[in-house]
C-alpha positions in Angstrom: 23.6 30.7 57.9 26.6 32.9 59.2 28.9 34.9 56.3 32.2 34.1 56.3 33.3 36.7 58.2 30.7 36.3 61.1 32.1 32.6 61.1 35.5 34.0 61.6 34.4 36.0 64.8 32.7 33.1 65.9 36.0 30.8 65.8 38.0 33.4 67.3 35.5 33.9 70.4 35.2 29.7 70.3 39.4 30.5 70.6 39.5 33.1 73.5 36.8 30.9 75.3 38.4 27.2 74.3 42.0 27.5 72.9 43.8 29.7 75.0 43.6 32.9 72.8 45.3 35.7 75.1 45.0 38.7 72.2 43.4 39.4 68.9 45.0 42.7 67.8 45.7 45.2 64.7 44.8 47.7 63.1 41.5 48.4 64.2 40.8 45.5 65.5 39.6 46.6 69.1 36.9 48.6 69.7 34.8 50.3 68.5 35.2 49.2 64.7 36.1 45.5 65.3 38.1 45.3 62.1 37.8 46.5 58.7 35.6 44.0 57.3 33.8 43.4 61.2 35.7 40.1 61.9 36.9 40.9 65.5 33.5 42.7 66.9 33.0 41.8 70.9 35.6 39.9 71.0 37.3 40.3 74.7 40.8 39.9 73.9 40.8 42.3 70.7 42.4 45.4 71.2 43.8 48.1 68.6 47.4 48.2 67.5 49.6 51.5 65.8 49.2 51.4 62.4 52.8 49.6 62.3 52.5 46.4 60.7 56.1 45.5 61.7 55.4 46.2 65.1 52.0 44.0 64.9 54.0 40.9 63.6 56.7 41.6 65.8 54.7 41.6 68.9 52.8 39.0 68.3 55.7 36.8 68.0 57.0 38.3 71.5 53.6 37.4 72.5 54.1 33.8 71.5 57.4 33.4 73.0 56.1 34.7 75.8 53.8 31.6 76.0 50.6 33.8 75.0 48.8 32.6 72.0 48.1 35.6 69.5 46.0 36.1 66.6 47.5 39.0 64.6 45.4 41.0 61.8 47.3 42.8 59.0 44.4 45.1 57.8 45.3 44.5 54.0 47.4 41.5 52.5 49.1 44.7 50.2 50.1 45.6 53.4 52.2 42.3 54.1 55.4 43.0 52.0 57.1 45.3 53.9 57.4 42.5 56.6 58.4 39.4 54.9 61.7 39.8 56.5 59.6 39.0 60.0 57.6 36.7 58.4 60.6 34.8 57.5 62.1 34.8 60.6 59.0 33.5 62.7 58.8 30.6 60.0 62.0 29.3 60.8 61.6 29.8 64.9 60.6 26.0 65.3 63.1 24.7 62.9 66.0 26.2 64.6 64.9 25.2 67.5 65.1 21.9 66.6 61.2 21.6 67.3 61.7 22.4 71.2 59.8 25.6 71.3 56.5 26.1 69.5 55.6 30.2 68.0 51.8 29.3 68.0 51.0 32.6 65.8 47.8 33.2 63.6 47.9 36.3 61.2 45.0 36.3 59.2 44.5 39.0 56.1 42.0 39.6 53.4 43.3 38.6 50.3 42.2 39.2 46.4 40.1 41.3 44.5 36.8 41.5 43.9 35.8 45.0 46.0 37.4 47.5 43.5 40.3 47.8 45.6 42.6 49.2 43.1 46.1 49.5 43.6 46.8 49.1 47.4 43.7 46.9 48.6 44.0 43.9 45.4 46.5 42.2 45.7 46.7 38.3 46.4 49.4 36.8 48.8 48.9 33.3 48.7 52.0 32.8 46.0 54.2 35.1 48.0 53.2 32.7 51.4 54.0 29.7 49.7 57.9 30.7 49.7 58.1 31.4 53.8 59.0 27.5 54.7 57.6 27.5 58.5 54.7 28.5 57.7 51.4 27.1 57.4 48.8 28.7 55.2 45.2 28.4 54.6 42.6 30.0 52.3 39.3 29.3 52.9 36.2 29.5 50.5 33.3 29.2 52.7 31.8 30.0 56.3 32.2 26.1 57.5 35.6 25.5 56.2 36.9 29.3 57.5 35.2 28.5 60.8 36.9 24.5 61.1 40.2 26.2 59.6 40.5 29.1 62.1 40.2 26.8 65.0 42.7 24.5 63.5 45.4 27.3 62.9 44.2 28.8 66.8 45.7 25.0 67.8 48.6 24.4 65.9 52.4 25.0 67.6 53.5 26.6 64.4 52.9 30.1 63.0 50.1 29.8 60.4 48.7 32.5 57.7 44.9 32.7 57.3 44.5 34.4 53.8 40.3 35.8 54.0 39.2 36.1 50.0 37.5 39.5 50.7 35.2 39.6 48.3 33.8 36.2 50.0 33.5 37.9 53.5 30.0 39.0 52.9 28.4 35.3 51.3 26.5 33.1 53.7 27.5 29.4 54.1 25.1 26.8 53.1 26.4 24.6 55.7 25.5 25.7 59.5 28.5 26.3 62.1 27.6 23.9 64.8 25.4 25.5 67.7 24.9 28.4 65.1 21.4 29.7 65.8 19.0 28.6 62.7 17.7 32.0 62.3 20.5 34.3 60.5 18.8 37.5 62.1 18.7 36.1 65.3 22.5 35.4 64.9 23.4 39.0 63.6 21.1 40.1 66.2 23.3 38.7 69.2 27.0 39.1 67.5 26.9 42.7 64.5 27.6 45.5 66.3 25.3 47.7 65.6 25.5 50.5 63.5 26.5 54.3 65.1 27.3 54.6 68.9 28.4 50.8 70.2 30.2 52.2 73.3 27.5 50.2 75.6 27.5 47.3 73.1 27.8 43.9 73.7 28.3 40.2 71.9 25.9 37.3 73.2 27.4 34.7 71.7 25.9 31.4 70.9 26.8 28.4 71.9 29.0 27.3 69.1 30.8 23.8 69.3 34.3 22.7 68.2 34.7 21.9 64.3 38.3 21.3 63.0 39.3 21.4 59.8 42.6 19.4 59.5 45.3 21.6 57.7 46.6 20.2 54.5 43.3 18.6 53.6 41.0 19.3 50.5 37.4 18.8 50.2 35.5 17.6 46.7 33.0 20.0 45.8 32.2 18.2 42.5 32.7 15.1 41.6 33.5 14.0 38.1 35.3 11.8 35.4 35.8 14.1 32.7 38.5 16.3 34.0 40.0 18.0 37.4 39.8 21.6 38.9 41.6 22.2 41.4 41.3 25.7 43.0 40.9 27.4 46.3 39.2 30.8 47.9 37.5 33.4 45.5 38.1 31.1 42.5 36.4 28.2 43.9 32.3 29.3 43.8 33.0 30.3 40.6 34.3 26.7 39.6 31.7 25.4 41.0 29.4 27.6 38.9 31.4 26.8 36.0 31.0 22.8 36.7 27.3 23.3 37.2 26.1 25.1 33.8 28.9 23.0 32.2 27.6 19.5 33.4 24.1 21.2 32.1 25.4 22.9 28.7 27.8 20.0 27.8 27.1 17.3 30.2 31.0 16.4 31.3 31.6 16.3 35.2 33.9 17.2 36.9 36.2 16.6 40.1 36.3 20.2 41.7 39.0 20.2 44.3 38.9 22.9 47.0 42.7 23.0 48.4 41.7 25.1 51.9 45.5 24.7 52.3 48.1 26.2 50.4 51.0 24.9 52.6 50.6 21.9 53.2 48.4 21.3 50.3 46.7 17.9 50.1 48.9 16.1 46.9 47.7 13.0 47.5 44.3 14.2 46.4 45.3 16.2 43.1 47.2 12.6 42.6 44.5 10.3 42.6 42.2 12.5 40.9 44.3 13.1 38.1 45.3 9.6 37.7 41.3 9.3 37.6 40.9 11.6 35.1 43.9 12.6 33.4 43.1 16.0 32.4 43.5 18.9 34.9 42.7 22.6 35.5 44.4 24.7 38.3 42.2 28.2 38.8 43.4 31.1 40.9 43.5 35.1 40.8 47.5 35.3 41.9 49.5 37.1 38.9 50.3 33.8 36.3 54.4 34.5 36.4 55.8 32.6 39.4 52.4 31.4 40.7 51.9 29.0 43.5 49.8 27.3 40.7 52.9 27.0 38.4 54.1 24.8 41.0 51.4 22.3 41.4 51.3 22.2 37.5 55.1 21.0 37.4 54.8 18.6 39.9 51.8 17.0 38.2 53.6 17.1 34.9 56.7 15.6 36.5 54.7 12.6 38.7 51.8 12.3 36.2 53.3 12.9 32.6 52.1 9.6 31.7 48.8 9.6 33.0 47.9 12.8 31.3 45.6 12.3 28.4 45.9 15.9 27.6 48.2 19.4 28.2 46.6 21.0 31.6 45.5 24.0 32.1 46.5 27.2 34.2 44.0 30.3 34.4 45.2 33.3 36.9 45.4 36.9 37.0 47.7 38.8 34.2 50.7 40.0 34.8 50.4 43.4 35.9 51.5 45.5 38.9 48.0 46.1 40.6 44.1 46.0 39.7 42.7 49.4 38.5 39.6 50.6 40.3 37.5 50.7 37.4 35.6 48.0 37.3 36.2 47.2 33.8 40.3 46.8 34.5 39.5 44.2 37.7 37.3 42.4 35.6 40.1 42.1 33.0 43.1 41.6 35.4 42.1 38.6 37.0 39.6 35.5 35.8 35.8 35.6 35.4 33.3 32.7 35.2 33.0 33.0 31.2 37.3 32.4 31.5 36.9 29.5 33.9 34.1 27.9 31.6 36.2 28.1 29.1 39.1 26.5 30.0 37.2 23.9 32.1 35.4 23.6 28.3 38.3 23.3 26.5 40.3 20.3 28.6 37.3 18.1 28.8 36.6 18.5 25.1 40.2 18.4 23.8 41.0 14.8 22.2 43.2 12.2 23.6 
């Protein structure tokens, strides 16, 4: 099965070949390192950028205006807030336009912890995205979904954010990309540069096939009475893990919502789940003050006050101004499975 990040290269080449990708560009991006994290190896459109981030956003939306359709990397979501100002302005490009003109953008970034990081290389966006009306934004937790998102987000008119949980880059699927060869080192063999001199290198890609995922649509990754979860990227194998051992330890089940989506996010699931169970969890790694969480937690209080059996939940990262690159800090700045169990725990058991 393909890693999340080889299913990223695979959309992006399905894109160049398929969608009408005309540059994948950034820092790095182009040969011969093909990104930080390898997502842009052999890719025929890739090239390397300054390291200007304003200039990368800002030509990419030339690019798009242009009639080009771009896929942008910012090397590091920590990187991302010294452009917000562009970011807002290529959010609002279709609405001022009254809807005439399209800006059919991607950026994609990693996003979260989970590498030791530390200060510059931890931080999560997803909260800060949320708040640039215009945009789209996605967040995917497996190979599948990032593969079915990133060809989604290639295809759409508007400008859309692809947030890559980094410490997820590296996990095989379970699910295979369609025309993904069966063998994973047969597939590593035809598309991971290898390592040292790659000047004479080159991808043979299989023949992958077209898989959308439809922005603004969850999936159910557990299914269950006894309370809901609702999470997204890094967080969500580790739900998962929790609803596992806790179905085992405790035997409550639980519906385990992965949002793929931050904007548009899919409320007409998180509704008729929590009207189905009435008790509710929302898990991320953001910092907890002015999370993108906070606001799915007031509008279920506000439309579901009186379907909720219990208080909900809300688990995220502390408060603090970055992650410390001792492991021992990152493990305490932002939640681990025993913290998810817990909570999980703790609204199923809590009486009515």
């Amino acid at each position: 099965m393909a890693t999340l990040v080889q299913a990223v290269r695979l959309a992006l080449h399905y894109g160049e070949e398929h969608l009408g990708v005309t540059d994948v560009f950034g820092e790095d991006v182009g040969p011969p390192l093909g990104g930080v994290f390898t997502a842009t190896q052999g890719l025929k459109t890739a090239w390397n950028s300054p390291l200007d981030e304003r200039g990368i956003i800002g030509t990419a939306m030339g690019i798009a205006y242009a009639g080009g359709r771009p896929v942008a990397e910012i090397q590091f979501c920590d990187y991302g807030f010294n452009i917000i100002d562009l970011l807002k302005v290529a959010g609002n490009q279709r609405w001022s336009g009254a809807g005439q003109y399209g800006l059919p953008m991607v950026v994609m970034t990693p996003s979260g912890s989970g590498i030791r990081g530390s200060l510059y290389h931890s931080h999560s966006f997803e909260s800060w995205a949320s708040r640039l009306a215009g945009w789209k934004i996605i967040m995917p937790s497996n190979a599948l979904d990032a593969y079915g998102l990133m060809l989604s987000a290639i295809a759409d008119p508007n400008p859309v954010l692809v947030l890559l949980p980094k410490a997820l880059l590296r996990v095989r699927g379970e699910q295979k990309i369609p025309g993904e060869p069966d063998d994973e080192k047969e597939l590593a063999s035809l598309i991971d540069a290898p390592v040292g001199d790659r000047r004479e290198w080159r991808a043979r890609w299989p023949d992958v096939q077209p898989y959308f995922v439809p922005l603004g649509v969850a999936s159910l990754a557990r299914e269950g009475d006894d309370a809901t979860v609702v999470s997204y990227g890094r967080m969500l194998p580790l739900c998962v893990q929790a609803a596992d051992e806790l179905a085992t330890e405790t035997g409550k089940h639980y519906d385990l919502l992965d949002l793929r989506s931050i904007f548009p996010y899919d409320w007409k699931a998180i509704s008729a789940s929590v009207r189905k169970t009435g008790r509710l969890v929302i898990v991320n790694e953001d910092t907890e003050v002015t999370n993108f969480g906070e606001h799915l937690l007031r509008r279920v209080i506000d439309e579901h006050f009186y379907d909720l059996l219990t208080r909900p939940r809300f688990l995220a990262g502390k408060h603090v101004p970055g992650i410390g690159l001792n492991q021992v800090y990152e493990q305490n700045s932002v939640p681990q499975l025993a913290d998810v169990k817990e909570a999980m725990r703790a609204v199923a058991a809590e009486k009515a």
